[in-house]
Structures are given as C-alpha cells and as structure tokens.
N, C-alpha and C positions, 0 to 999 in steps of 0.2 A: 784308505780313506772311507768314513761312516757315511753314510748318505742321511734325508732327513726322515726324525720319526715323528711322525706327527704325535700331540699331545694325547693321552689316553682319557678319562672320565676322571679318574681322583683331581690328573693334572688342572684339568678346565675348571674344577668345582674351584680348586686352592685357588687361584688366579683370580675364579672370580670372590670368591673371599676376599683377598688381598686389596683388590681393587675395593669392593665396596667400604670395607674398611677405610679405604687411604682418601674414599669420600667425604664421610663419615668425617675423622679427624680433621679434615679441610675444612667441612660446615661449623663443626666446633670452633674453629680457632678464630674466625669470622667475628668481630667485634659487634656488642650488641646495639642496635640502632637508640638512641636517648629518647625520650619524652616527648622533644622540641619534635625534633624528626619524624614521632608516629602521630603526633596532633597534625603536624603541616600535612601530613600522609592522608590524616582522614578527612583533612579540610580540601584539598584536591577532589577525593574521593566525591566528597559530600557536595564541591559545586558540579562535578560531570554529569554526577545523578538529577542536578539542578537542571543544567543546559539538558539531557536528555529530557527531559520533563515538559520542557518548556517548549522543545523541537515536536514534541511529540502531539503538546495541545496546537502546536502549530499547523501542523500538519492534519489535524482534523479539523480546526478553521479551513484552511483552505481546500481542503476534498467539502465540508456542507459546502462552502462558497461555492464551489463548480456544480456540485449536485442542483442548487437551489438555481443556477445560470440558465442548466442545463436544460431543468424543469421546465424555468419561465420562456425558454426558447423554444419548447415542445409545444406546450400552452399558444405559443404565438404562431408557431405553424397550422397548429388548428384550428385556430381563429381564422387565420388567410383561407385554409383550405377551405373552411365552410362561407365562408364568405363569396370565392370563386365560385363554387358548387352552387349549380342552381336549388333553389329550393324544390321539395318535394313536394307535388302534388298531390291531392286523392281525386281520384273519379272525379268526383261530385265538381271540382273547380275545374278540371279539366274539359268535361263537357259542359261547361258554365264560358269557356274560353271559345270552344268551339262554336256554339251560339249565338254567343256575341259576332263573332268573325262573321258568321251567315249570317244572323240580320243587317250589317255592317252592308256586304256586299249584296243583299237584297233589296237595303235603301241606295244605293247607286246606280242598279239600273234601273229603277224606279223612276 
C-alpha cells in the first residue's frame, strides 16, 4: 500500500489553473442583467447617495445646534459668575470706603 504524496509545484499551478478557469466559464454563463434591472439599479443607487446626503446635512444641523446651546450656556455661566463676584475696586474707592466708615463712626460718638 502507497502512502500519501503530497502535490508537487506543476501539480498546484494545473489545479489552480483549472479552478480559475472553471470560474471564469461560470461568470460567463451568468445571464446578462436587462436595461430595466441597471436603471432600477442606479435609481437605488442614486436615492442612498440622497438619504446619505441628507443624513449628513443633518447631522451638521444638529452638532451648530449643540455648539451654538453650548455657547449660549458658557455665556450665561459668565454672566452669573460675574454677577456673584464682587466688583473690583481701585485704591482710590476703596479708601473713599474707608472714610466714609470713619466719619460715619466719628459722628456717633459725637
């Protein structure tokens, strides 16, 4: 009894020759698609590219709409914030404060 011999290099080439070949003849025998068939084909085509289109200005309305939210929410945080925050001084009011306080408590014990 022979044991097994594996294929050599001619063998693998023929084989795959044969194969590709026996593709080959399958794709040809494939009936050609009609007229009707590649119009409907491109009309498919032609609304996906639509709806992508359409998804796509969508989706850049709603990112400005978040961005412009987002803005106007930053805007209002700094409105609060400076609002809380006391105003800033210079010197000049600040010892105009002080002043006032000491005349204030020098006409009382007056």
């Amino acid at each position: 009894m022979k044991g097994y011999k594996a294929p050599g290099f001619q063998d693998r080439v023929a084989a795959s020759a044969r194969t590709k070949n026996a593709a080959l003849e399958e794709l040809k025998a494939r009936p050609k698609p009609d007229k009707a068939t590649l119009a409907e084909a491109a009309t498919r085509q032609k609304e996906r590219e639509a709806k992508a289109a359409a998804k796509r200005e969508t989706t850049k309305a709603v990112k400005a709409e978040k961005r412009r939210v987002d803005e106007e929410r930053l805007l209002k945080a700094e409105q609060e914030k400076a609002k809380a925050e006391p105003p800033v001084r210079t010197e000049a009011e600040k010892k105009a404060a002080r002043d006032a306080k000491y005349a204030a408590r020098k006409s009382r014990k007056s």
